[in-house]
HTML snippet that shows the backbone in 3Dmol.js (N, CA, C, O; Angstrom):
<script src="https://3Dmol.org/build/3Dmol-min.js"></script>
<div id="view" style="width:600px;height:400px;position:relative"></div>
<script>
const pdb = `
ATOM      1  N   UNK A   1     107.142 107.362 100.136  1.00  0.00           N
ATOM      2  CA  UNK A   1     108.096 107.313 101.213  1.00  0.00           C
ATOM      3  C   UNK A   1     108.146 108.670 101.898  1.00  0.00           C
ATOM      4  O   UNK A   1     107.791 109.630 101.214  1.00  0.00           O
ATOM      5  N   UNK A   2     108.539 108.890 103.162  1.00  0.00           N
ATOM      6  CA  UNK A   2     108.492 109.491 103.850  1.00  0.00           C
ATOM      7  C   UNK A   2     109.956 109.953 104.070  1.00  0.00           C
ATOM      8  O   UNK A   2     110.684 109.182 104.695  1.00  0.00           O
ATOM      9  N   UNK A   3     110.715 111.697 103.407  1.00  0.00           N
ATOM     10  CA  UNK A   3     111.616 111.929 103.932  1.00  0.00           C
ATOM     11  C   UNK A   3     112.155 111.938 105.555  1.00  0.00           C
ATOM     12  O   UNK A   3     111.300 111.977 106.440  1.00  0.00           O
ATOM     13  N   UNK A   4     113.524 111.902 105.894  1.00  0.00           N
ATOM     14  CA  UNK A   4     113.768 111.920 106.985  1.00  0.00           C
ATOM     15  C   UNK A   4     115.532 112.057 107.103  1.00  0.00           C
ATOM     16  O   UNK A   4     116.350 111.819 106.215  1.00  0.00           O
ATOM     17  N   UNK A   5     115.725 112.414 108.181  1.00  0.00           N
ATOM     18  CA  UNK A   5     116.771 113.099 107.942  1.00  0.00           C
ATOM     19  C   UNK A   5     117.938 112.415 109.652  1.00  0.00           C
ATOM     20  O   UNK A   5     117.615 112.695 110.806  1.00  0.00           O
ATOM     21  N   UNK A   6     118.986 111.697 109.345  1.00  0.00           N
ATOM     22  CA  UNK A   6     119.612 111.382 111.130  1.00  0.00           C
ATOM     23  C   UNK A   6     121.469 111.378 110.820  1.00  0.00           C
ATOM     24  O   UNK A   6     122.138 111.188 109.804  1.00  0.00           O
ATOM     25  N   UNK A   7     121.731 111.614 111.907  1.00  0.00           N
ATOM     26  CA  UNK A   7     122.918 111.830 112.008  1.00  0.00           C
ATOM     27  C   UNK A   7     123.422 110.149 112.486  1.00  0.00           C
ATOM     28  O   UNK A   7     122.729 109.271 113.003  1.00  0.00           O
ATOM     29  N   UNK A   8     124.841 110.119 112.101  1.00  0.00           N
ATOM     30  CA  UNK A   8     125.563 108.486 111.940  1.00  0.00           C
ATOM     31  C   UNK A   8     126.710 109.095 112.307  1.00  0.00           C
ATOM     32  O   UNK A   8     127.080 110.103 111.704  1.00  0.00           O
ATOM     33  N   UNK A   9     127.619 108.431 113.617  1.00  0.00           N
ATOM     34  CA  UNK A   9     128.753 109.112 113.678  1.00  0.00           C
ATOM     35  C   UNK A   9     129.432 108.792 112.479  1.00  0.00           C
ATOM     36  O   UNK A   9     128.802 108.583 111.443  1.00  0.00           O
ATOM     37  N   UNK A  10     131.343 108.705 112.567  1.00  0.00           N
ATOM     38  CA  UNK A  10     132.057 108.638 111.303  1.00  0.00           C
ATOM     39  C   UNK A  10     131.971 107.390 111.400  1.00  0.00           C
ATOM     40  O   UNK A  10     132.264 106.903 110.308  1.00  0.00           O
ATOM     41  N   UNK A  11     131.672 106.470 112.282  1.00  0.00           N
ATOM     42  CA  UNK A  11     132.611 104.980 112.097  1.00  0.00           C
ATOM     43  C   UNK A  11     130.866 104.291 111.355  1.00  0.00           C
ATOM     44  O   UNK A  11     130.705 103.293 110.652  1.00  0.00           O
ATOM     45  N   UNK A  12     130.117 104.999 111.720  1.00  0.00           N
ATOM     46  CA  UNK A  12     129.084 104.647 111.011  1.00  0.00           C
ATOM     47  C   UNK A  12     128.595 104.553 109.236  1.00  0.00           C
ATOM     48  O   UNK A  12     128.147 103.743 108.424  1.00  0.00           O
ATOM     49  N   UNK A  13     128.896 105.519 109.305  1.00  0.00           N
ATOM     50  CA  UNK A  13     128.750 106.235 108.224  1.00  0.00           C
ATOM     51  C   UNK A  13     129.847 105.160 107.025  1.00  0.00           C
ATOM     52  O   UNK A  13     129.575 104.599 105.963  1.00  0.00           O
ATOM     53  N   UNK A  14     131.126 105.255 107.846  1.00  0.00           N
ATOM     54  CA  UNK A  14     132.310 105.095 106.459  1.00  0.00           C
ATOM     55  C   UNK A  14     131.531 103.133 106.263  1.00  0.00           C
ATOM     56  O   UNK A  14     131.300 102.490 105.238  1.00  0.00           O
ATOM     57  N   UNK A  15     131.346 102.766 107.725  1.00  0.00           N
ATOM     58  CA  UNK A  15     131.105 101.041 107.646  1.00  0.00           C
ATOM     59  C   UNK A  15     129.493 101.247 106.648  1.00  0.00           C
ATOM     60  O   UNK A  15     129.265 100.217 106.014  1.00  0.00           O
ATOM     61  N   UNK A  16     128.903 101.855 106.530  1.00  0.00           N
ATOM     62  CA  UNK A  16     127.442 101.948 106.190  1.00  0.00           C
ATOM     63  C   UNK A  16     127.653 102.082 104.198  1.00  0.00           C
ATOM     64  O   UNK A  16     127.091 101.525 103.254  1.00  0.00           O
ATOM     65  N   UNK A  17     128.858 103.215 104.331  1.00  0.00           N
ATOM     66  CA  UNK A  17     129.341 102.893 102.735  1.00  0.00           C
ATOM     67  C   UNK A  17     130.145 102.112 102.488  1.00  0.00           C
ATOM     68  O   UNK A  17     130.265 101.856 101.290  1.00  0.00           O
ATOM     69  N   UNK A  18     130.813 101.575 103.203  1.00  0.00           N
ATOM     70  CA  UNK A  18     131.725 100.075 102.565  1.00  0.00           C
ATOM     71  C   UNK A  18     129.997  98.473 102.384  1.00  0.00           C
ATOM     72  O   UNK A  18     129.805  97.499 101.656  1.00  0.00           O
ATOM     73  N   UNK A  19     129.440  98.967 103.226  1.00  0.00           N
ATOM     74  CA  UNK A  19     128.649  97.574 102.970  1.00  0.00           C
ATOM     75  C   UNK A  19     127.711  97.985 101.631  1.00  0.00           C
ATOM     76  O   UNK A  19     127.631  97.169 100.712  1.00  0.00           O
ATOM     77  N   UNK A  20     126.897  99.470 101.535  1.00  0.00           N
ATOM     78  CA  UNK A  20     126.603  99.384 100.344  1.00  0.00           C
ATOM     79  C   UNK A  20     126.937  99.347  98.899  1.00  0.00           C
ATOM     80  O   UNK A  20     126.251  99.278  97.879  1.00  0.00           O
ATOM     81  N   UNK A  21     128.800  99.448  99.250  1.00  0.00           N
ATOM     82  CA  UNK A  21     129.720  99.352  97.926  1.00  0.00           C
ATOM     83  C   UNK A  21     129.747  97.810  98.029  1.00  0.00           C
ATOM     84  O   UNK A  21     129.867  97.388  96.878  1.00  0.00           O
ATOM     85  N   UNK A  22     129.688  96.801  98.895  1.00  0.00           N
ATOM     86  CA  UNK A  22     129.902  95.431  99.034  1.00  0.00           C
ATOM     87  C   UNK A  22     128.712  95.005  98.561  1.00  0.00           C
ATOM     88  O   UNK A  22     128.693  93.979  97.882  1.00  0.00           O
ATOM     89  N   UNK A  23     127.626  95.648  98.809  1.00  0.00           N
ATOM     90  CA  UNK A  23     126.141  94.924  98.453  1.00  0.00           C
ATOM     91  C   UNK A  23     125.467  95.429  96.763  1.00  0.00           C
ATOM     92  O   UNK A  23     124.781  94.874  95.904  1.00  0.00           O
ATOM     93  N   UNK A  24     125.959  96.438  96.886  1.00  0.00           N
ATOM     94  CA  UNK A  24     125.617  96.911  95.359  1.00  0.00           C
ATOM     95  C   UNK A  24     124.258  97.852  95.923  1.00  0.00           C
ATOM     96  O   UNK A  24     123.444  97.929  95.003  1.00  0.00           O
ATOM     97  N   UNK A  25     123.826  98.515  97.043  1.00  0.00           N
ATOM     98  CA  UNK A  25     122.449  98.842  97.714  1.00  0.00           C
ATOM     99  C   UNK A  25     123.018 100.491  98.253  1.00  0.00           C
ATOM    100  O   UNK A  25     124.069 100.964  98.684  1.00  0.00           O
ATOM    101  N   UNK A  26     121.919 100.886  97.996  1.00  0.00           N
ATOM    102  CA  UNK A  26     121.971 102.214  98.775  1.00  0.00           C
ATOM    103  C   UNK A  26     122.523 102.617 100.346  1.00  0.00           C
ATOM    104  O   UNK A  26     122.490 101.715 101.183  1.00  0.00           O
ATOM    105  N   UNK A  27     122.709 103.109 100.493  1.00  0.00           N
ATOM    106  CA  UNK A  27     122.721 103.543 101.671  1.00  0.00           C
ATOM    107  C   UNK A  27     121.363 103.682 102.234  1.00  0.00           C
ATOM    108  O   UNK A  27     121.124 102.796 103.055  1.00  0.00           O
ATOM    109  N   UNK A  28     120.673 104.282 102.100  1.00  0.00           N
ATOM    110  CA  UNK A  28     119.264 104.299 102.498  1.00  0.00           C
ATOM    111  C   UNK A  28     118.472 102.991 102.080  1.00  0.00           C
ATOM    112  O   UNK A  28     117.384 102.992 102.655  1.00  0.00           O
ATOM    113  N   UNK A  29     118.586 102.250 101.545  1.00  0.00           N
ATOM    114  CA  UNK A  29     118.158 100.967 101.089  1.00  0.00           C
ATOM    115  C   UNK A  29     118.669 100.356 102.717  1.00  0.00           C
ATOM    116  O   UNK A  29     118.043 100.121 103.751  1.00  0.00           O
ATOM    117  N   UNK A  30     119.720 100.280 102.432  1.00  0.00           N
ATOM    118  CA  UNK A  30     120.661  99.494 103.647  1.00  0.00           C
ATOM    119  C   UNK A  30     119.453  99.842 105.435  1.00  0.00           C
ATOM    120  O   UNK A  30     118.721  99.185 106.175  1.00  0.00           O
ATOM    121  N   UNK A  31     119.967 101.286 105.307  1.00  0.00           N
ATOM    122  CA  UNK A  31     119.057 101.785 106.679  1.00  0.00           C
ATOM    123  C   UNK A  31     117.767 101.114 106.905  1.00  0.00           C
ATOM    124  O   UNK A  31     117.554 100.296 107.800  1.00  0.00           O
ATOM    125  N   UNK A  32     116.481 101.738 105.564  1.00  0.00           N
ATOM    126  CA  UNK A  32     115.502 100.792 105.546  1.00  0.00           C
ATOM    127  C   UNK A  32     115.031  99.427 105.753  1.00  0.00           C
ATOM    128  O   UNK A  32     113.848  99.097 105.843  1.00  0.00           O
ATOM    129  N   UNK A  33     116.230  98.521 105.833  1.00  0.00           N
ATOM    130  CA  UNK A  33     116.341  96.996 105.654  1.00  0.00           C
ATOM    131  C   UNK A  33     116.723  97.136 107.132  1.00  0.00           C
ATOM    132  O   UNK A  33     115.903  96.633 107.898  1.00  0.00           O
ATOM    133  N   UNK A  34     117.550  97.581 107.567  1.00  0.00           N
ATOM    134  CA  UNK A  34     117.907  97.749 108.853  1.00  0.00           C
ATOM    135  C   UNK A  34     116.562  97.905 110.044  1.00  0.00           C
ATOM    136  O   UNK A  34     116.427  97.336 111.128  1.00  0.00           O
ATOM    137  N   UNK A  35     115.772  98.795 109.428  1.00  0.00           N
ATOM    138  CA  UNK A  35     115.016  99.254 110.273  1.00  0.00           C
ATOM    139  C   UNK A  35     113.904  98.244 110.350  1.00  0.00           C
ATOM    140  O   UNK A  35     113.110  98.133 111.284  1.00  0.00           O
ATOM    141  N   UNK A  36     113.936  97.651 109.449  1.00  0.00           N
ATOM    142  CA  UNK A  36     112.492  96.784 108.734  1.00  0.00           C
ATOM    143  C   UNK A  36     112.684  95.730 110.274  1.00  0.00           C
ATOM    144  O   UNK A  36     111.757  95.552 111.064  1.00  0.00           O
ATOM    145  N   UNK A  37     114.408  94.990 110.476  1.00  0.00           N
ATOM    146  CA  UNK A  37     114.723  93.971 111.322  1.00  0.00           C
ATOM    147  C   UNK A  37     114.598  94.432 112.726  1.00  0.00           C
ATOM    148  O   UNK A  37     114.322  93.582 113.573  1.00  0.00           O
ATOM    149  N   UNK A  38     114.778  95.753 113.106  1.00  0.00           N
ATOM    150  CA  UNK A  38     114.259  96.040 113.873  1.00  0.00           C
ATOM    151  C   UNK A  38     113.402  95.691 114.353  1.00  0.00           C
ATOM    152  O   UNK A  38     113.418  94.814 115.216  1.00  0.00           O
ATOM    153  N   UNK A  39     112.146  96.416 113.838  1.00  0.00           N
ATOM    154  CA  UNK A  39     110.923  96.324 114.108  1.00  0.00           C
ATOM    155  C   UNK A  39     110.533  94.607 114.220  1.00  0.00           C
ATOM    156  O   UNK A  39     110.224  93.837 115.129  1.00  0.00           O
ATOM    157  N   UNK A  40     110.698  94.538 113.078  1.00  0.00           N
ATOM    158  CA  UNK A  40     110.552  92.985 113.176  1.00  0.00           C
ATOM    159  C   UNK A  40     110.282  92.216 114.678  1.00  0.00           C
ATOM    160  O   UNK A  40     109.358  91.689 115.297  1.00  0.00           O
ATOM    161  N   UNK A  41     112.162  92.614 114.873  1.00  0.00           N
ATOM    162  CA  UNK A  41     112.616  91.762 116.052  1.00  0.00           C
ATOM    163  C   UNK A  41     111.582  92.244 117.383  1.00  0.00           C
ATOM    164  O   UNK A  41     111.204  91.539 118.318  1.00  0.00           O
ATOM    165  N   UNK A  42     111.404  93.087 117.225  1.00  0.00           N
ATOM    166  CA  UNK A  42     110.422  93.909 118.639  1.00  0.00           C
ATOM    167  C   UNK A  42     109.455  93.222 119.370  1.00  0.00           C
ATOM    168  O   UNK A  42     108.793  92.837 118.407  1.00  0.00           O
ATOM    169  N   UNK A  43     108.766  92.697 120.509  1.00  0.00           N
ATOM    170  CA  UNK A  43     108.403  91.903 121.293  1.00  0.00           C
ATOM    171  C   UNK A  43     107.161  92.752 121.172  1.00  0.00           C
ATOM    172  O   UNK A  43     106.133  92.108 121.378  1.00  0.00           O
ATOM    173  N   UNK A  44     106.968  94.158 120.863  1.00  0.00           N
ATOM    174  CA  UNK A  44     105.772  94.765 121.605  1.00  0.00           C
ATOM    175  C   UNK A  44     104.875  95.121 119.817  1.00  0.00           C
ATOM    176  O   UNK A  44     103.728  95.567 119.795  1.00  0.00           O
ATOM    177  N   UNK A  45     105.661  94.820 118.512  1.00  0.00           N
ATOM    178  CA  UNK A  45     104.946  95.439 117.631  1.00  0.00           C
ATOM    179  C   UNK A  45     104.551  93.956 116.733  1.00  0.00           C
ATOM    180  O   UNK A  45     105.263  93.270 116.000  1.00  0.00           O
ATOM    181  N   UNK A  46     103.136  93.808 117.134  1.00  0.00           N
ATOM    182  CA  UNK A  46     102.113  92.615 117.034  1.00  0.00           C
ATOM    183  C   UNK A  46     102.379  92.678 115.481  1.00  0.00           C
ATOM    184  O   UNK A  46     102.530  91.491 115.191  1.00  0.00           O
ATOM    185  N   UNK A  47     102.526  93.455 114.262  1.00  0.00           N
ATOM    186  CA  UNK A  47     102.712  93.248 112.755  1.00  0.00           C
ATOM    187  C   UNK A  47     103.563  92.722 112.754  1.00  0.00           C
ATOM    188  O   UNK A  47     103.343  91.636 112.220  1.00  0.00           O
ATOM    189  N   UNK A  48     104.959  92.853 113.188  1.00  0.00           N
ATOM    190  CA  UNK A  48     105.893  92.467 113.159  1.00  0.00           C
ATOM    191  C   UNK A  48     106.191  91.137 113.900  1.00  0.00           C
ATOM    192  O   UNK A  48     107.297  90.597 113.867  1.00  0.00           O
ATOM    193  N   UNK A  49     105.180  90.682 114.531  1.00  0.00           N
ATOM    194  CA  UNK A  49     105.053  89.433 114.638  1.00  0.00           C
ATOM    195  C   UNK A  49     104.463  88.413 113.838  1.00  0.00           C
ATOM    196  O   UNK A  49     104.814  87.234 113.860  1.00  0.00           O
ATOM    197  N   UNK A  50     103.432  88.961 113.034  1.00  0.00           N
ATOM    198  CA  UNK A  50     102.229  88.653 112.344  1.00  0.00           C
ATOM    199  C   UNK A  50     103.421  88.541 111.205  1.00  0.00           C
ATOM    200  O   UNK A  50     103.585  87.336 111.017  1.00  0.00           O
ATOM    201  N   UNK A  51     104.167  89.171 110.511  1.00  0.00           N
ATOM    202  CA  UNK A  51     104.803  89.083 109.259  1.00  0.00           C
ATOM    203  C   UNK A  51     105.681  87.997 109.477  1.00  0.00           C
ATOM    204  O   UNK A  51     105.803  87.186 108.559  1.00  0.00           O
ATOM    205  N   UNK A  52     106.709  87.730 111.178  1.00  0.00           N
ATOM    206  CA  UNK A  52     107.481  86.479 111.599  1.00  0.00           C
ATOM    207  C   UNK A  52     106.661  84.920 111.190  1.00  0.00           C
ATOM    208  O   UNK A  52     106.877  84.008 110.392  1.00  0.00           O
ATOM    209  N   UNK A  53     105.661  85.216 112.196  1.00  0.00           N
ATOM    210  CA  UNK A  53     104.464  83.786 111.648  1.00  0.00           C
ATOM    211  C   UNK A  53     104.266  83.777 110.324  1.00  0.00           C
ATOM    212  O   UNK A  53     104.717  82.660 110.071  1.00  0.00           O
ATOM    213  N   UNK A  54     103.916  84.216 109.295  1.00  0.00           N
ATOM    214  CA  UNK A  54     102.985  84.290 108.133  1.00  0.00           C
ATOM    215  C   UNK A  54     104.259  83.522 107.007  1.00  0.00           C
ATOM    216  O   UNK A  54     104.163  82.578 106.223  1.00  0.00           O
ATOM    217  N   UNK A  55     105.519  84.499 107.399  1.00  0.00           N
ATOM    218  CA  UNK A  55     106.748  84.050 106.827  1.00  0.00           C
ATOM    219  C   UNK A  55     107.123  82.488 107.071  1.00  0.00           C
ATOM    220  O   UNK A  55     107.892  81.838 106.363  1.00  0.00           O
ATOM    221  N   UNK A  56     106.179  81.850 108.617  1.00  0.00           N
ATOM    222  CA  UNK A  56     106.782  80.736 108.544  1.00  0.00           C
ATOM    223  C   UNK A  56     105.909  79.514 108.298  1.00  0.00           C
ATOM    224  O   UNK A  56     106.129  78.327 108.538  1.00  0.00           O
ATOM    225  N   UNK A  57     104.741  80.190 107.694  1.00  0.00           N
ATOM    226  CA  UNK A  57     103.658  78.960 107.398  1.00  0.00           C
ATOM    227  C   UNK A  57     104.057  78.448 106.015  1.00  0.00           C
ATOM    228  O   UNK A  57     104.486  78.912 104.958  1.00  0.00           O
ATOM    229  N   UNK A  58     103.848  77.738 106.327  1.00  0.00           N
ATOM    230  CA  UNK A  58     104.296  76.365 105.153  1.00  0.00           C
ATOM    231  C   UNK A  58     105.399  76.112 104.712  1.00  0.00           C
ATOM    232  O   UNK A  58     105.546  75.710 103.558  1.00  0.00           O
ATOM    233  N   UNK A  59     106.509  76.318 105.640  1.00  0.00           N
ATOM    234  CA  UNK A  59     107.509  76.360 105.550  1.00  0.00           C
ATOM    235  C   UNK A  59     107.946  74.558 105.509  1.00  0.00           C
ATOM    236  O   UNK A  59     108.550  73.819 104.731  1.00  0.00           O
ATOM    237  N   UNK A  60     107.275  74.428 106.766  1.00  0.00           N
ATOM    238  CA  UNK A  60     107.735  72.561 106.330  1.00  0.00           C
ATOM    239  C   UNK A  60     106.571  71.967 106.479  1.00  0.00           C
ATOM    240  O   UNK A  60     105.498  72.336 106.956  1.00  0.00           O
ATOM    241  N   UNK A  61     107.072  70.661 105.835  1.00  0.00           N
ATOM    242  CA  UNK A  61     105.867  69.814 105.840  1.00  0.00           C
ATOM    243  C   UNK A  61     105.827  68.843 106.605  1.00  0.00           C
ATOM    244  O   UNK A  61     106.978  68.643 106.992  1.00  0.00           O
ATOM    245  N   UNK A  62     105.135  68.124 107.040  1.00  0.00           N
ATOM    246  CA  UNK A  62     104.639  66.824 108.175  1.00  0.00           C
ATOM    247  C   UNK A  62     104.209  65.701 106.844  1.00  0.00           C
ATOM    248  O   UNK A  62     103.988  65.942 105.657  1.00  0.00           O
ATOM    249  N   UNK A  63     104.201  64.426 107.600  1.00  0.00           N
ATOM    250  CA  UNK A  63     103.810  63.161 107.561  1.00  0.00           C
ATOM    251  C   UNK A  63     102.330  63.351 106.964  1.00  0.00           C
ATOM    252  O   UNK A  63     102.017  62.954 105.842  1.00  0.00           O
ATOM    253  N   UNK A  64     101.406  64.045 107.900  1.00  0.00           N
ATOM    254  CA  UNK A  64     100.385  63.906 108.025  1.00  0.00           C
ATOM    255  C   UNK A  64      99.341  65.123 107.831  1.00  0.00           C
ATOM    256  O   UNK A  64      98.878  65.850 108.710  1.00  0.00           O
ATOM    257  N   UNK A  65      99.111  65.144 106.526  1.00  0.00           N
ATOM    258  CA  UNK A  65      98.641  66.690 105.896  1.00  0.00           C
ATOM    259  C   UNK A  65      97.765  67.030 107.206  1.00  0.00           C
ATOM    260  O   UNK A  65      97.618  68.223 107.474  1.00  0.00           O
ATOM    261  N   UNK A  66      97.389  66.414 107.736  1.00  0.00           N
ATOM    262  CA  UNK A  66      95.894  67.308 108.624  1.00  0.00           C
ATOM    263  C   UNK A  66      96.671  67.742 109.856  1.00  0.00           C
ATOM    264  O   UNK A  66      96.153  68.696 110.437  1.00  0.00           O
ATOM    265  N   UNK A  67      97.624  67.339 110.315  1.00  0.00           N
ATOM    266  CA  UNK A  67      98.085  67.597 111.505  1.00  0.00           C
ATOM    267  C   UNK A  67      98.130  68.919 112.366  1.00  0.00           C
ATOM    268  O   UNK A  67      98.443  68.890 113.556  1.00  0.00           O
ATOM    269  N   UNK A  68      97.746  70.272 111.589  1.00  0.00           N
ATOM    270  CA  UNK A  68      97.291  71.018 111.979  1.00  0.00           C
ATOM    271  C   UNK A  68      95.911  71.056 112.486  1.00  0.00           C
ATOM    272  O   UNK A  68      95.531  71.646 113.498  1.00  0.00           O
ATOM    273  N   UNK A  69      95.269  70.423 111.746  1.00  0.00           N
ATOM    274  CA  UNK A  69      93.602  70.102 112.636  1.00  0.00           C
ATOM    275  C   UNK A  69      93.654  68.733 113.559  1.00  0.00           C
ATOM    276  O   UNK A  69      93.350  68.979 114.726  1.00  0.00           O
ATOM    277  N   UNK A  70      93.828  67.967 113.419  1.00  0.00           N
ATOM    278  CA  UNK A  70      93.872  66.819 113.630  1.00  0.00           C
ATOM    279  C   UNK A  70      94.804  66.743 114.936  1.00  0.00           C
ATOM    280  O   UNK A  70      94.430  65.771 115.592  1.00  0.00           O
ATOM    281  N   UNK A  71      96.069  67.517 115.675  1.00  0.00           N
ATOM    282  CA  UNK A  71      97.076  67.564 116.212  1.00  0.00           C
ATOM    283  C   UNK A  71      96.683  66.910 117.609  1.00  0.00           C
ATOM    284  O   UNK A  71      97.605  66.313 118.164  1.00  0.00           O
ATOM    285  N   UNK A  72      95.462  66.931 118.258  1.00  0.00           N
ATOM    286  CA  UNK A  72      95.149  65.946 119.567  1.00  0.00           C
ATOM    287  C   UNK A  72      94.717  65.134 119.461  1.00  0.00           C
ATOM    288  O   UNK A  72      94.591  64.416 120.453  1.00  0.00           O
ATOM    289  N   UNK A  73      94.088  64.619 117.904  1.00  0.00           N
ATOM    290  CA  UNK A  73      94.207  63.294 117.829  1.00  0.00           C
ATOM    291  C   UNK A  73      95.136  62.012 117.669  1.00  0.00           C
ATOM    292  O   UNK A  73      94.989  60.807 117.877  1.00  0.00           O
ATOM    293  N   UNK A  74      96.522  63.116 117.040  1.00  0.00           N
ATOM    294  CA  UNK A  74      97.507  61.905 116.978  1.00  0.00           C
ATOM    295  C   UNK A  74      98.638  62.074 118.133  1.00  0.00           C
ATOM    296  O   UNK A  74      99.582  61.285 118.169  1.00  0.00           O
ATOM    297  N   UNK A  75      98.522  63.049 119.004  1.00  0.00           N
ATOM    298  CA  UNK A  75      98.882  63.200 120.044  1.00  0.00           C
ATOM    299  C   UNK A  75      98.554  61.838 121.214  1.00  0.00           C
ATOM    300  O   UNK A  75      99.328  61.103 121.827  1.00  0.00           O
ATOM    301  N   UNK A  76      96.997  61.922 121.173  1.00  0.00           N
ATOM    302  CA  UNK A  76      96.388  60.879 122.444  1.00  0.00           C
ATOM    303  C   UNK A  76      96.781  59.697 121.939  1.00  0.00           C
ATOM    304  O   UNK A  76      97.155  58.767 122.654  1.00  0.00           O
ATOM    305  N   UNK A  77      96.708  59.637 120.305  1.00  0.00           N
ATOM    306  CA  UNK A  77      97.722  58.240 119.902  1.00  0.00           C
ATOM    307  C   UNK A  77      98.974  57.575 120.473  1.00  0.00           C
ATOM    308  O   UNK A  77      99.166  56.508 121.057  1.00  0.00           O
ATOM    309  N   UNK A  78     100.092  59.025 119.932  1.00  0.00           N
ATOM    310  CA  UNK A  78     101.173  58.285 120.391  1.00  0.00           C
ATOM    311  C   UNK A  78     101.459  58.217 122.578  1.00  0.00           C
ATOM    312  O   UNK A  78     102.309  57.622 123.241  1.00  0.00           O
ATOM    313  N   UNK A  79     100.269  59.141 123.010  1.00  0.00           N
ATOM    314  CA  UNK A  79     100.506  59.201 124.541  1.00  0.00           C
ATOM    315  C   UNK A  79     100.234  57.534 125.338  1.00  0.00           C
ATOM    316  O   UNK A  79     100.916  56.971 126.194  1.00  0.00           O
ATOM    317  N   UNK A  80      99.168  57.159 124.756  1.00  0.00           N
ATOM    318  CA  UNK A  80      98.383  56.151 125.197  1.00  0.00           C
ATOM    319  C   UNK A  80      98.188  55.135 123.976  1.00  0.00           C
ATOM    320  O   UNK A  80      97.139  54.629 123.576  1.00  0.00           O
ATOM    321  N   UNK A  81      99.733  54.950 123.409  1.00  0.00           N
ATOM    322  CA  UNK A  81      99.499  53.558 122.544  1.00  0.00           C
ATOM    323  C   UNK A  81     100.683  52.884 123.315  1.00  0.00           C
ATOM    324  O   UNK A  81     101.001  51.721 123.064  1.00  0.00           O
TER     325      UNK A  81
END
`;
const viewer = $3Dmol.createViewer("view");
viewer.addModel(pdb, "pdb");
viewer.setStyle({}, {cartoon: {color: "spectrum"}});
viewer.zoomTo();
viewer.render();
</script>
């Protein structure tokens, strides 16, 4: 890990130690997790998209195991049945 060092006004700071006394987590744990959603959320940082997708594969399942390959074939089905 990489030291680093930032200033938090007071209202920051006191809310930043009530949630890690609520969570049982560091303060710097807390920040880190913080920062992680950040990035995450960011439109321009392509990992952080890549980790959104990856998180959501196989998340649910379909009818029809192939439907990821298969998806314009049962498409033209239900268009033109």
């Amino acid at each position: 890990m990489v030291r680093t060092q930032i200033q938090l006004s007071e209202e920051q700071a006191q809310l930043l130690k009530e949630l890690s006394l609520r969570h049982r987590k560091s303060m710097a744990s807390l920040i880190r997790q913080a920062i992680d959603q950040f990035i995450a959320a960011g439109t321009d940082n392509r990992s952080g998209l890549y980790r959104q997708a990856l998180a959501m594969a196989g998340k649910y399942s379909a009818e029809n195991p192939d439907i990821s390959v298969e998806h314009d074939t049962y498409l033209d089905e239900d268009y033109f049945s």
